[in-house]
C-alpha positions in Angstrom: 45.0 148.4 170.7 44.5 151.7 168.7 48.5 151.9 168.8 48.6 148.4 167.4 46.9 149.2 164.5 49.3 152.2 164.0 52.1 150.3 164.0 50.6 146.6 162.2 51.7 148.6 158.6 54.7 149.5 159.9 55.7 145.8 161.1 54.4 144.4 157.3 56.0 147.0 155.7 59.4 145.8 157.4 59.2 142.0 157.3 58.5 142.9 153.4 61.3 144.7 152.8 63.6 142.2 154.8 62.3 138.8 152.5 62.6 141.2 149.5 65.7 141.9 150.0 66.7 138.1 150.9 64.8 136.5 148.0 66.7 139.3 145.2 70.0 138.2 147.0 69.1 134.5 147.0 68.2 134.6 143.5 71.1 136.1 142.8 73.3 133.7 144.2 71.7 130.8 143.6 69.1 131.0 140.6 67.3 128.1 139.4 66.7 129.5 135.6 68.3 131.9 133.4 66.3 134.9 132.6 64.1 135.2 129.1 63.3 138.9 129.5 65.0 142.1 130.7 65.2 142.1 134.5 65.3 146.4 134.4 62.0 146.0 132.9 59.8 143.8 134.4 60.8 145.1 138.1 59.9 148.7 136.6 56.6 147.5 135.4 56.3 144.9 138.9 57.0 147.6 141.5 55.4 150.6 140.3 52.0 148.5 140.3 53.0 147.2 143.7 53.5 151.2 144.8 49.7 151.8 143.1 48.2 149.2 144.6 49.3 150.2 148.0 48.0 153.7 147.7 44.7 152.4 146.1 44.4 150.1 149.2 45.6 153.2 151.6 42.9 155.2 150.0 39.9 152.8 150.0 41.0 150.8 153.0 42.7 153.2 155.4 43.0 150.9 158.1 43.4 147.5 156.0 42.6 144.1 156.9 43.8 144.0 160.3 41.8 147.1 161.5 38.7 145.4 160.1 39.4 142.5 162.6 40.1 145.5 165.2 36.5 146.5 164.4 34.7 142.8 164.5 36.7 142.6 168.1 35.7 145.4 169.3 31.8 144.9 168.2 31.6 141.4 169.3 30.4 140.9 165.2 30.8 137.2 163.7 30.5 133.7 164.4 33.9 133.5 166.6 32.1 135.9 168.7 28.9 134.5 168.9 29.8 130.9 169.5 32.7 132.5 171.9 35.1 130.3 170.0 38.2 129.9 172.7 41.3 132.2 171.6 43.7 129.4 170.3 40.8 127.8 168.5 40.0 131.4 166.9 43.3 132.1 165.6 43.8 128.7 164.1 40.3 128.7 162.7 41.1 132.2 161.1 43.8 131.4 159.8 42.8 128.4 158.3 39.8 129.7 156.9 41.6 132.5 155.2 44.4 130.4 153.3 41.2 128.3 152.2 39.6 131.4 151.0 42.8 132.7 149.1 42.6 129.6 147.1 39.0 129.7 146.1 39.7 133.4 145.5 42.6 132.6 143.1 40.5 129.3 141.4 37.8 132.3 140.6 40.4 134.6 139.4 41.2 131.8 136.6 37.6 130.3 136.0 35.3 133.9 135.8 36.4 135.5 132.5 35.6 139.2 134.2 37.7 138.2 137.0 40.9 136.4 134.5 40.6 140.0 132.7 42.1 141.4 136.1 44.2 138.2 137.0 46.2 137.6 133.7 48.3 140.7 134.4 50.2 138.6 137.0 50.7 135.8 134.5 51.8 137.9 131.6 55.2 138.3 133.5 57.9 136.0 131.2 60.0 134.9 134.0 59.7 134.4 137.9 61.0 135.6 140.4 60.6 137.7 144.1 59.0 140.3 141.8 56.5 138.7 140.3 54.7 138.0 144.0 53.6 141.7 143.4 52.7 142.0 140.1 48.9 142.5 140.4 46.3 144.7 138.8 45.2 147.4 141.7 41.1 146.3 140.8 42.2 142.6 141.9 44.1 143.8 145.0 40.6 146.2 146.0 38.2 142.5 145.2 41.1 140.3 147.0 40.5 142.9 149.9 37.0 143.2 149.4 36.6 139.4 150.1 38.7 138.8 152.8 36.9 142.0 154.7 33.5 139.7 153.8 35.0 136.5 155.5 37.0 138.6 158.7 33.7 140.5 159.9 31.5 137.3 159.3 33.4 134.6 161.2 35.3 137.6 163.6 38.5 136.8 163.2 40.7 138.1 165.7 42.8 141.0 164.8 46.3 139.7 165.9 45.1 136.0 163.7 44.6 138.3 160.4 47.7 140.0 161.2 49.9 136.7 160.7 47.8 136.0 157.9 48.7 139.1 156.4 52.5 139.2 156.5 52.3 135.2 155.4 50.6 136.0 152.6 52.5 139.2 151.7 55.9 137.0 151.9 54.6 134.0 151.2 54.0 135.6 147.7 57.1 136.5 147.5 58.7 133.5 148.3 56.8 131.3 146.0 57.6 133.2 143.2 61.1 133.7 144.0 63.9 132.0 141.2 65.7 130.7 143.7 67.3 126.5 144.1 66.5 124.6 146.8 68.1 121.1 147.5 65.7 118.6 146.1 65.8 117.1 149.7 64.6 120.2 151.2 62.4 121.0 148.7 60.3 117.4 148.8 60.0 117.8 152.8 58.4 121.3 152.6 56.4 120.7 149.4 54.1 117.7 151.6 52.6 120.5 153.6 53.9 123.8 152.2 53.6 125.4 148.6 57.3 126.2 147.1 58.7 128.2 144.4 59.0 124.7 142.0 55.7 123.9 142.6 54.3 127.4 141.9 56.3 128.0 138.9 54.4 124.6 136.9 51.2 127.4 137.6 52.7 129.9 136.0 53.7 127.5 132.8 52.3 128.9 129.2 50.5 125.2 128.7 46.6 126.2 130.3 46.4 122.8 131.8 49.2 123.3 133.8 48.4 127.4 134.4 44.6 125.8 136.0 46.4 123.8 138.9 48.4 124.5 142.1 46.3 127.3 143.4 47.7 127.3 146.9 49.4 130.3 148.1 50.4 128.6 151.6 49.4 125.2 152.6 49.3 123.2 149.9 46.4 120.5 151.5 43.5 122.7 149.5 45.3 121.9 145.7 45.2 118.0 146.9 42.4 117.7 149.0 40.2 120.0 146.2 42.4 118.0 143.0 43.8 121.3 141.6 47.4 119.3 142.5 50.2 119.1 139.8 53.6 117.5 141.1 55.5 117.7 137.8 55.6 120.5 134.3 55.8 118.3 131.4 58.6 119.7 130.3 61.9 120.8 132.0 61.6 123.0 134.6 64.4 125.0 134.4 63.6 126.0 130.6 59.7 125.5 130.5 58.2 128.9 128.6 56.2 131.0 131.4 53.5 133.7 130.8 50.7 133.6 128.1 50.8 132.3 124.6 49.4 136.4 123.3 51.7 138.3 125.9 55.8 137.4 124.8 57.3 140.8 124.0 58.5 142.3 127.8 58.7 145.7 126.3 54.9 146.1 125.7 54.6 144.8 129.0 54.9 148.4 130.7 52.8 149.7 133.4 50.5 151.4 130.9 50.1 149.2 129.1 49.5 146.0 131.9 46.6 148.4 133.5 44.9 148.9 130.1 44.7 145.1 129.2 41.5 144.0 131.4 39.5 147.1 129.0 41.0 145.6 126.2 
């Protein structure tokens, strides 16, 4: 187990890199808008948070999610444990629970004004695409793990469950942020379970009724089941504005300057 958790960054790490690399080449060959803002700047500003946050996380989490699930296996600590939940029925539950959690976690983010301070960074981005899945302030990325180490050690999810979770959500982000065109066909058959890059791009409009809906970072049941669900921008799609209304100039947008604005 210890050489698991050795090696769990190492496997993210790679199956990040790979649906980076993918999503930029997809988006490249098939985008579904035309940039608004200088691509050389907003992947400066985008990565060099990503590279922060990870060394925040490194520092304050050395072993991350996945060795807190290590921990709650190894204890016995949480309600898996307690009710001895079968394995199956463990992972699924986990995994589940988590996506659920993510998209209370992100419905917070909008509706707790100290908690938007930290959030809004991500939406201050003008356009979407791969990078924008990693555009967060490093104090949302420490609550985001704060939270999820809350729900792992009190239900006990297993190690390998949180694991999955992990990498989904890690290129799950990416994905549904990514400017890339699916066939219409395609895209209607995933969207009725799964969230996709259309429907996560209306959340990401500059109109606030339409920046408060679609939530989801996976399944897409909690947005419908919880009435967060918006099919449809109301305008086009392809040349709807994105970001905030206060943030539209991509060269004030720098790193500095994005970690500064929740003090603001």
């Amino acid at each position: 187990m210890s050489l698991e958790i050795g090696q769990e960054s190492l496997l993210r790490a790679g199956v990040f890199v790979l649906a980076l690399a993918l999503l930029a080449l997809f988006e490249r060959l098939a985008p579904k808008r035309d940039y608004a803002a200088n691509r050389w700047l907003r992947w400066r500003a985008n990565f060099s948070l990503l590279i922060l946050d990870t060394l925040l996380l490194r520092l304050c989490f050395p072993l991350a999610a996945v060795g807190i699930a290590w921990y709650a296996d190894q204890h016995l600590t949480g309600l898996f444990h307690r009710f001895q939940l079968p394995g199956p029925l463990a992972w699924s539950a986990g995994l589940l629970v988590l996506d659920c959690v993510i998209y209370w976690q992100h419905r917070l983010l909008h509706r707790i004004p100290l908690l938007w301070r930290l959030h809004k960074i991500h939406h201050t981005d003008l356009d979407l695409d791969c990078s924008t899945g990693v555009r967060f302030h490093p104090l949302e990325i420490l609550f985001s793990m704060l939270l999820k180490a809350a729900v792992i050690l009190a239900l006990g999810i297993p190690a390998g469950a949180v694991l999955i979770f992990e990498i989904l959500l890690n290129t799950g982000s990416l994905y549904t942020h990514s400017n890339i065109t699916l066939p219409a066909a395609i895209e209607a058959r995933l969207r009725r379970l799964f969230v996709t890059p259309d429907m996560h791009r209306i959340h990401h409009s500059v109109n606030p009724a339409e920046t408060d809906s679609n939530f989801s970072f996976n399944l897409n049941l909690w947005d419908r089941l919880f009435g967060s669900y918006c099919a449809a921008p109301s305008q086009d799609p392809r040349s709807m504005a994105l970001g905030l209304s206060e943030y539209r100039d991509a060269r004030e947008l720098g790193l500095f300057r994005l970690l500064k604005i929740p003090f603001i």
